[in-house]
C-alpha positions in Angstrom: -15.1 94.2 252.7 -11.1 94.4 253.0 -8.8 94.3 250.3 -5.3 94.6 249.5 -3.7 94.3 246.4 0.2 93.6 245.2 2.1 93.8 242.0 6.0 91.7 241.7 8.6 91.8 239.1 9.6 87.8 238.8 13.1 87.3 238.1 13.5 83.3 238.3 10.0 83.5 236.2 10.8 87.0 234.5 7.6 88.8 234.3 4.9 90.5 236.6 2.2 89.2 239.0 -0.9 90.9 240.4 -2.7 89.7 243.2 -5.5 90.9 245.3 -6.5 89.5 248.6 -9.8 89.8 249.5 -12.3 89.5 252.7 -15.8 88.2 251.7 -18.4 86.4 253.7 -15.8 86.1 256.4 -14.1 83.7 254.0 -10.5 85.0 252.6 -10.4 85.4 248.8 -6.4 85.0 247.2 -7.0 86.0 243.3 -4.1 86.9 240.8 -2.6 86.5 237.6 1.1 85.8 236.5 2.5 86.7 232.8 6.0 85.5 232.6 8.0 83.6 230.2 9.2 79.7 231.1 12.0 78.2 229.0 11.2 81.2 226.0 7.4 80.5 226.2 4.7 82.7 227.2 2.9 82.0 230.0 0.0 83.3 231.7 -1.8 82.0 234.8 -4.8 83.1 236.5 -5.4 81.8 239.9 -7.8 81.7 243.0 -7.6 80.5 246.4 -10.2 80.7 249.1 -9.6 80.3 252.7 -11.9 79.7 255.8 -11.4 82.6 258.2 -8.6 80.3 259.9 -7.1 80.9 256.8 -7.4 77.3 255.7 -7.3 76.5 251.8 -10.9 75.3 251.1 -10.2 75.4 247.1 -8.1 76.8 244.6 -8.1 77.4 240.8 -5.3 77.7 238.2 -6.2 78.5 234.2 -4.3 80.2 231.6 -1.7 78.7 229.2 2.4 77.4 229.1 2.8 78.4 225.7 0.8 76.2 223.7 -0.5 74.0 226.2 -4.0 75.2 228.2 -4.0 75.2 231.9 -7.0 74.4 233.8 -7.1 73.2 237.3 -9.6 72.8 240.3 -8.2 72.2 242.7 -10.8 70.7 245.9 -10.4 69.8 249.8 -12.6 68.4 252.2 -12.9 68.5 255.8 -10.9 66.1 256.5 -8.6 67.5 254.2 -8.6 65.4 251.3 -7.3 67.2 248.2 -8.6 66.6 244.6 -7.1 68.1 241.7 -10.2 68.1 238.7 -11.9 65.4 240.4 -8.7 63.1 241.0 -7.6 61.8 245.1 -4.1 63.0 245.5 -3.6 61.4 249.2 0.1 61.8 248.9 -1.3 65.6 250.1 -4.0 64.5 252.9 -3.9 66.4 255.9 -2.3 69.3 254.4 -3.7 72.7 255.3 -2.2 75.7 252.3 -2.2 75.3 248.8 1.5 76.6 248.1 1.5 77.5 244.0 5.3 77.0 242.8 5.0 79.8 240.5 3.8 82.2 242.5 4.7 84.4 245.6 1.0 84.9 246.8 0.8 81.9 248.9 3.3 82.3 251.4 0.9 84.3 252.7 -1.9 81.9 253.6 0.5 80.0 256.5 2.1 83.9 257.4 -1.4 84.2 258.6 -2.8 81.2 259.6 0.5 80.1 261.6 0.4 84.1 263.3 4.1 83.8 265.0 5.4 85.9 267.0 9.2 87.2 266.6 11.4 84.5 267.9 9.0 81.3 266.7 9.0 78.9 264.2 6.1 76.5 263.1 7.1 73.5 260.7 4.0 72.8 257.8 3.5 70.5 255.0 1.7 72.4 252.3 0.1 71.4 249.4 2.5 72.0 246.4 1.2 72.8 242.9 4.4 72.2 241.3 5.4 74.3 238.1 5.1 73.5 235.4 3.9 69.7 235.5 1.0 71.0 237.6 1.3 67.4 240.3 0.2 68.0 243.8 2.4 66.8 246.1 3.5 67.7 249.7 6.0 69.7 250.1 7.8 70.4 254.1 8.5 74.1 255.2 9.5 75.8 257.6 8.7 79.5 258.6 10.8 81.3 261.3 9.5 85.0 262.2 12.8 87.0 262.6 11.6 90.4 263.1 8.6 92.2 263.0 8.8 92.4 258.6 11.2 89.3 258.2 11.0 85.6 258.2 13.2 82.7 257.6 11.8 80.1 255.3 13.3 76.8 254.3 11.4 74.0 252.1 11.8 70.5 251.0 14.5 69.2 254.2 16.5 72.4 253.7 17.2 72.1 250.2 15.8 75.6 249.8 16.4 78.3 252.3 15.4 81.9 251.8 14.7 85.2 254.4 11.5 86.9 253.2 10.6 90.5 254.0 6.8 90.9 253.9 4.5 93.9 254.8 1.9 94.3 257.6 -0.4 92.4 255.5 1.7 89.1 255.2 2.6 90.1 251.2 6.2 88.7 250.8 7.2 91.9 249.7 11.3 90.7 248.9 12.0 87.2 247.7 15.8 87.6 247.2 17.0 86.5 243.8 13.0 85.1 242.9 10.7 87.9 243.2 10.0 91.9 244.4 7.4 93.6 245.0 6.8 96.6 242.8 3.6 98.3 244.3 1.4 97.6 247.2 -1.7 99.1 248.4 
């Protein structure tokens, strides 16, 4: 069993998120929790991800609370990946491979290790979005560039946001300028 575990201040979403990532039955295991504050309401979100060990999103799982309103989300795709959120199509996401969660950094990491580049390449995606805080699925373009052996360039949605990640040997963004840093690692 292999884990590895992170803890970020958020500054765009100030609080702190803990994550663990986990190895289990050959099938990768992304759990965490983020306590921040949206718009002067508290907010806490517990989440799990679990990925083939191509590192594909077979399902995902948000609960917690935006200040008065509960959270609770399933979050389902099939083999032909079809995604479901709580039992509802969302084909507007079909044929995407990572669940990307708006509010957290934890899932850059799923296409860091699927996509495995080496320094000098770039791979374009379309990830499944869980946008914050309506909670819609929808796809969302990126692009990662690897710049260096700790670094890559990451742009989303056309260019409209463009940022250079560090990340450690794991493929924990470990600096999110401006959005989120990473406090302790193991």
């Amino acid at each position: 069993m292999t884990t590895h575990s992170i803890l970020w201040r958020g500054f765009y979403l100030p609080g702190h998120e803990a994550c663990q990532l986990l190895q289990l039955d050959s099938h990768w295991h992304l759990t965490g929790s983020a306590v921040f504050s949206y718009q002067q309401q508290p907010c806490r979100l517990d989440y799990r991800i679990v990925c083939n060990p191509g590192w594909h999103t077979l399902s995902g799982k948000v609960v917690g609370w935006l200040g008065q309103s509960k959270v609770d989300i399933e979050i389902t795709v099939d083999h032909d990946r079809n995604w479901q959120i709580n039992g509802a199509a969302r084909p507007e996401a079909s044929g995407c491979i990572d669940l990307d969660l708006n509010f957290s950094p934890s899932t850059n990491l799923l296409p860091i290790r699927r996509l495995d580049l080496a320094i000098g390449q770039a791979a374009e995606i379309r990830a499944a979005w869980l946008r914050f805080p309506t909670f819609e699925l929808e796809p969302l373009p990126q692009i990662y560039r690897r710049l260096d052996e700790a670094g890559y360039h990451y742009e989303s949605g056309g260019g409209q946001f463009v940022a250079d990640l560090q990340v450690n040997a794991v493929g924990f963004v470990i600096s999110y300028p401006g959005i989120w840093q990473a406090e302790a690692t193991t």
